[in-house]
N, C-alpha and C positions, 0 to 999 in steps of 0.2 A: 484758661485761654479760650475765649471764642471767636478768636481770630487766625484764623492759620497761616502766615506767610506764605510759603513754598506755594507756587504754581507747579501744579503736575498734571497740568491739563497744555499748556502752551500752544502750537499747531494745531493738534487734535488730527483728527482721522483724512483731514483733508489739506496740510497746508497749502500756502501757496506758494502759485508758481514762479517761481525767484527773476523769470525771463533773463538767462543770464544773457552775454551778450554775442553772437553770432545764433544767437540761440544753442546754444550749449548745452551737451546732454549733464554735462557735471562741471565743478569748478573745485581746482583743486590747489590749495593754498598752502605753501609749504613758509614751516619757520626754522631760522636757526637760531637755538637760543646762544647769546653770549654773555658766559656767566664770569668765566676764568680771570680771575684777577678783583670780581667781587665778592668773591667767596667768604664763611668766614674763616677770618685769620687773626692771631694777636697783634700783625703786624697792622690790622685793618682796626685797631680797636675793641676787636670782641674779647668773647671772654673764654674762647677754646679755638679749639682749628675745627674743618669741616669734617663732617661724618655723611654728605649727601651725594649720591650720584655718582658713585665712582668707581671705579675696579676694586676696590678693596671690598670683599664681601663681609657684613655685620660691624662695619666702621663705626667707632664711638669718639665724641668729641673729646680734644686732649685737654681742659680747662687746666689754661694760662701755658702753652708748651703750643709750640708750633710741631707740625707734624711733617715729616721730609715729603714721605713718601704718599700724602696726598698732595700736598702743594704742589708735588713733580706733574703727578698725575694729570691733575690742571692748567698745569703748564704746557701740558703736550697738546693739549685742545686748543691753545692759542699759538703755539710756535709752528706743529705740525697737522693737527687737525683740520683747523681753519683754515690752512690754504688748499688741504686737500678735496674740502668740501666747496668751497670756492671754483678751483678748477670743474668741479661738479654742476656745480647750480648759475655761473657765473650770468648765463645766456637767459637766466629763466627769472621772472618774477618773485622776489622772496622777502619776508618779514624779518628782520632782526627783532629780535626780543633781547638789547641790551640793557644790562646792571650799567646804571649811568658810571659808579667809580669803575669798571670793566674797559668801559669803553676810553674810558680818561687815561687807564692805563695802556689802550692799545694804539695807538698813531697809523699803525702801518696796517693794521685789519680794517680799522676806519674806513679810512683813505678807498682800503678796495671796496668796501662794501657803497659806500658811494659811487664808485667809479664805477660797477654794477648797477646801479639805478636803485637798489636796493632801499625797501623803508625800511627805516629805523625806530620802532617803537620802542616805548617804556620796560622797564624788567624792574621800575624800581631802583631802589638807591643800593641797596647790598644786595646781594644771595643771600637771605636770613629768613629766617621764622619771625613772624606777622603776628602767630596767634595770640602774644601775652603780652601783646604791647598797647598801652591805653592808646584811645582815640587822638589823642592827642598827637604823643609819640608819632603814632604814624602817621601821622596829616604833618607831624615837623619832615617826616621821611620822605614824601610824596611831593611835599612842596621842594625840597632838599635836592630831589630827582630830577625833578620836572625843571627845576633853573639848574643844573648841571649838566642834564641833557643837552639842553639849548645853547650853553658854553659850548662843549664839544662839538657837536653836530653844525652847530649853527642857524639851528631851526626847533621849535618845540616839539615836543611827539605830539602826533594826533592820535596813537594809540597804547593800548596800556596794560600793564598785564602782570601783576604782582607772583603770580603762583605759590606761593608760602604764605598764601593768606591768611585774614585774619575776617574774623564777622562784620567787620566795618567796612573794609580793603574798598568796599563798588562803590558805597553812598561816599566814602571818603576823597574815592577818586572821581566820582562823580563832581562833587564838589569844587576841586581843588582844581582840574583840566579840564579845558575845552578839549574833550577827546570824540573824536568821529565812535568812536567804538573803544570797551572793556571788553577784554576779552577771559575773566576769571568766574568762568563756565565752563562747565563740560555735557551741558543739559539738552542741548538738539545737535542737530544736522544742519540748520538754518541759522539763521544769522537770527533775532528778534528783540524787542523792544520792554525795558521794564523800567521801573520807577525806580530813581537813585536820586539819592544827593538830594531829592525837591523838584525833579526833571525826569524827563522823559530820555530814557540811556538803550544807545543801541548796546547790543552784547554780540559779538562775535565769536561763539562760542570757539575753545579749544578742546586738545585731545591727549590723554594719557594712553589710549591703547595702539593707537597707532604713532606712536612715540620710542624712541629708540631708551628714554628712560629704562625701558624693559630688561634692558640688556644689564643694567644696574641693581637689579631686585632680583629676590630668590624667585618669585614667581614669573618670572619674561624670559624675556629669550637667550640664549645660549651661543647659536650661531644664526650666522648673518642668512641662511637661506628659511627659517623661520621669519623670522623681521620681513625677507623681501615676499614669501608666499602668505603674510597677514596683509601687508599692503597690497598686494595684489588682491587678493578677496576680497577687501574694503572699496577697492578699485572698481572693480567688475560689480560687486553688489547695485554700490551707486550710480553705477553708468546704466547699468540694464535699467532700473528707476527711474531715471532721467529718460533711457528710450520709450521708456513707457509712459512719460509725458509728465514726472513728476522729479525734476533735476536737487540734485542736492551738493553737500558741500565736501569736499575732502578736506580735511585736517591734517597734517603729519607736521611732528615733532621731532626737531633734529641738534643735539650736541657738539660742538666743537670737538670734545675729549671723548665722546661714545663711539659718533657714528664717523667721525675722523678717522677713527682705526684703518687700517687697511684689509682685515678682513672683513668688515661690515660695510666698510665704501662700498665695494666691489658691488654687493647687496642692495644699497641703494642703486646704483649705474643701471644693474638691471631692471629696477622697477621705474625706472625715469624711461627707459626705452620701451618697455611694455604702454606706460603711459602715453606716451608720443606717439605710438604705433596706430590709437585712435584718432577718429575723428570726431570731432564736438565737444575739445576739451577745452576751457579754459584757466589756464594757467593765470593766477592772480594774485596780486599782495593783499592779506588783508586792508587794509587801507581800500585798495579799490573795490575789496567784495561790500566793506560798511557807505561807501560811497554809493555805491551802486543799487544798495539796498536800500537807503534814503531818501533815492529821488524813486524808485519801485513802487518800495512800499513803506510810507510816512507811516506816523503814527496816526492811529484810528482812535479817536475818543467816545467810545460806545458806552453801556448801560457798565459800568461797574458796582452791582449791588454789594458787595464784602465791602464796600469805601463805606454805602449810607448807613446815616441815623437809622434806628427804628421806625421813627414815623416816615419817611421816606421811603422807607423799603414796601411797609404799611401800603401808601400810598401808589406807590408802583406796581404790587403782585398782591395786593390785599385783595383782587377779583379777577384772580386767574380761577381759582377754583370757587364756583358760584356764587358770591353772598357769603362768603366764609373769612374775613378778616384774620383771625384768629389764627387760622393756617400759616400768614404770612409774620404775624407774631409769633408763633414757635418755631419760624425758619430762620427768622433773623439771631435767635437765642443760640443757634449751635454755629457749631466749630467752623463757619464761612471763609473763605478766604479767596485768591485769584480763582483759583480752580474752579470755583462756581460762577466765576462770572461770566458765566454762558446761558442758553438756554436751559442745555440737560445738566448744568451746574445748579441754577434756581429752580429746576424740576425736581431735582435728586430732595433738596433738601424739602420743600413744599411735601412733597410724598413721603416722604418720611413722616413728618406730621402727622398728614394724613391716614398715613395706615398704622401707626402707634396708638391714636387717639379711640377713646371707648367707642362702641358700636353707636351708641344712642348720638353719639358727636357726630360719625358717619355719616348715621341715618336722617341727621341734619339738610351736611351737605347733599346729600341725595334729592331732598327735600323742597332743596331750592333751587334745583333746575328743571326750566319750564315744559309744561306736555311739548312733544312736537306736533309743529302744527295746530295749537291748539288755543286757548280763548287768548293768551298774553299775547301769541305774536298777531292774532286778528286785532287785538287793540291796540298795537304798537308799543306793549308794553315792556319786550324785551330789552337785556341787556345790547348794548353794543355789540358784544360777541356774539350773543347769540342769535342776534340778527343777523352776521353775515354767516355765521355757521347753518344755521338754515337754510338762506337765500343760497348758498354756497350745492345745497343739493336739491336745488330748484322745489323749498317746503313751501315758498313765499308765492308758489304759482302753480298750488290743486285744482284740481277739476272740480265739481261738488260729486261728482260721485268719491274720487280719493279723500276729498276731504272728512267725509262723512265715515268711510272706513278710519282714517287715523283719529276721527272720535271714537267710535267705536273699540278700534284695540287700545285706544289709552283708558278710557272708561273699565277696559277687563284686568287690563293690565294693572293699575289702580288699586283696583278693587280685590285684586288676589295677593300685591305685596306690598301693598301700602306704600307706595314711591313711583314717583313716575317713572316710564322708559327711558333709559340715556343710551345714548351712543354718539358715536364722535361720526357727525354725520361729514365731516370732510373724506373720509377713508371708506364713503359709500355714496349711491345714489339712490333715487327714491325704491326702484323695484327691490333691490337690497334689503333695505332699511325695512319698507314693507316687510320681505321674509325672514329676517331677523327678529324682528317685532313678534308674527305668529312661533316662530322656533323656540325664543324666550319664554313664550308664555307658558311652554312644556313642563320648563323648572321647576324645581324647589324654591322655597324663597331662598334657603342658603347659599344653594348655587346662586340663583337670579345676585342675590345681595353684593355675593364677590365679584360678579359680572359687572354689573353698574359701576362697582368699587373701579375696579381697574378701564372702563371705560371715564371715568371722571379723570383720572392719572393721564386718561388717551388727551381728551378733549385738555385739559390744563395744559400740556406738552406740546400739542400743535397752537395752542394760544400762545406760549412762550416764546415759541419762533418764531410767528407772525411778530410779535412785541421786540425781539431781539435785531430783527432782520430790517426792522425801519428804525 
């Protein structure tokens, strides 16, 4: 493999700012999922009852036997649950995440969540496991969904959201629906943009930890004032973030049959008042946060080297580090992928190169960066770069007495380690540079050598950015 799919780079140290709207210090998106009645069941075709999500702790599927006492279980999330969560959220913006046969089964849950305003996204055609189903299979299921949907509702989902996924689930749905947004991620805080299906696919990312799931797992929560003091701290985290001028998204995950309960309702009530109690909240459906993020922030068609051929790549960073082709040859050879499609992403891998390679390789590139100040740039024979790298610490306009000094210490300098002076004259000015020059010349060559070494890494790096940044 020299290609690494996964981006683990995404945002990075700086994303941006989402501009929600009122200018909001956070936006917080709440879903309920509706699974009850998609579940599986023999009665639905499959080939066991459900074993997911339920009160029953370490539940195993009954293959070919319906099971009472979880079907009851699921039954209470739509007879009792759902209206109690309703009564709840009725006033506020909110996503359904329905199982298209769920919803076919419900008439009178429908009904309210409409009458709410409520979007109704995709969950998929069953509640079932994604991951052992050919490509196919699941493109018959997605398509299956997506015109069932549109029967019931009366409109097609613009969003989508398998959760039992499978490796295909994004390209497949990419594919198959005009969706504003996938939402089968759990990977930021922001909403952001990847390649599916042959397209450019927003992702709205979702949440298992701030999900009432929890309450279903050996490892989550137990009682409802856990649940309501993790939301709370999710809360407050992202808000202060946002007051500090960098807003983010909230996610919370909500069950018909979990958080339906009435001891866990209660739990939620509180954290909707604590929320409310702020100011600069926006309360949003998904649908409006990928909307909103669309017309913000489109997609950017920038330098993505992990896409190019070798020669391409060649061609593009084969003279970030001086005359040294080669370098940008053995970067293209390793393990590349989104993550490096950045600056310090095609730096990481360039330098690696570079300081794996034998010294006398080194002693190359050292070799072929020009004196400063010195006979190439009087004859205008530098590179591009290093003409503005010079001119950049005003080299391109000595006195003749300076000039005559920066002969002078390239001549000693020269002539003691066999390579010219480098440094990365952007992160200096001339007096600088000057006393850097005489400080160096104190060295060893060993020291001097690793200096140069990592001042070549400096100078390649802020060339990157310049290159990445236009």
């Amino acid at each position: 493999m020299t290609r690494y799919p996964r981006d683990m780079t995404g945002h990075g140290a700086h994303p941006p700012r989402p501009n929600w709207p009122g200018d909001a210090k956070i936006a917080v998106q709440i879903v309920l999922n509706y699974e009850e009645g998609g579940e599986n069941n023999i009665l639905h075709g499959d080939a066991a009852s459900e074993a997911f999500l339920s009160e029953i702790t370490g539940a195993q599927p009954w293959p070919g036997q319906r099971h009472w006492n979880m079907e009851t279980i699921y039954e209470y999330g739509a007879r009792a649950g759902f209206w109690r969560v309703h009564r709840l959220l009725s006033d506020l913006p909110v996503t359904v995440y329905g199982v298209a046969t769920a919803l076919a089964r419900a008439p009178e849950q429908l009904s309210a969540m409409q009458a709410a305003g409520w979007e109704i996204a995709s969950h998929g055609l069953k509640w079932i496991e994604h991951k052992d189903m050919s490509p196919d299979e699941e493109r018959a299921q997605i398509r299956e969904a997506i015109r069932l949907h549109t029967e019931v509702t009366g409109a097609p989902p613009r969003g989508w959201y398998t959760g039992r996924c499978s490796m295909n689930t994004i390209d497949l749905a990419a594919e198959e629906g005009e969706f504003a947004y996938i939402a089968d991620s759990y990977a930021d805080d922001l909403p952001y943009w990847t390649k599916a299906g042959g397209k450019d696919q927003l992702i709205v990312p979702y949440t298992m930890d701030c999900n009432d799931m929890r309450f279903a797992i050996q490892a989550g929560f137990t009682a409802g004032d856990q649940f309501e003091s993790y939301l709370k701290d999710s809360f407050d985290m992202l808000y202060a973030e946002g007051d500090a001028g960098a807003p983010k998204m909230l996610s919370i995950g909500l069950h018909c049959r979990l958080i339906g309960r009435p001891g866990r309702a209660m739990a939620l009530k509180r954290v909707l008042d604590h929320m409310r109690a702020h100011e600069g909240v926006w309360f949003a459906t998904r649908e409006e946060i990928a909307d909103h993020w669309a017309r913000e922030h489109p997609v950017r068609r920038g330098l993505r080297p992990s896409e190019m051929d070798r020669d391409t790549f060649v061609a593009e960073f084969g003279g970030v580090f001086e005359h040294s082709p080669w370098i940008a040859e053995g970067a293209h050879a390793l393990e590349l992928g989104p993550t490096h499609d950045t600056a310090t992403g095609v730096h990481s891998a360039l330098a690696r190169v570079f300081r794996t390679a034998p010294d006398a390789s080194r002693l190359g590139v050292l070799t072929a960066h020009p004196d400063l100040a010195g006979k190439l740039a009087a004859a205008k024979r530098l590179t591009a770069e290093s003409t503005a790298e010079q001119s950049s610490a005003g080299l391109d306009a000595l006195t003749d007495e300076e000039r005559a000094t920066f002969t002078e210490l390239n001549d000693a300098y020269t002539a003691k380690f066999g390579f010219p002076f480098i440094i990365a004259v952007r992160d200096h000015d001339k007096a600088s540079i000057m006393q850097a020059f005489r400080d160096r010349l104190e060295n060893d060559r060993a020291t001097e050598f690793a200096t140069a070494c990592r001042q070549v890494e400096r100078i390649a790096e802020l060339r990157l950015r310049d290159k990445f940044a236009t």
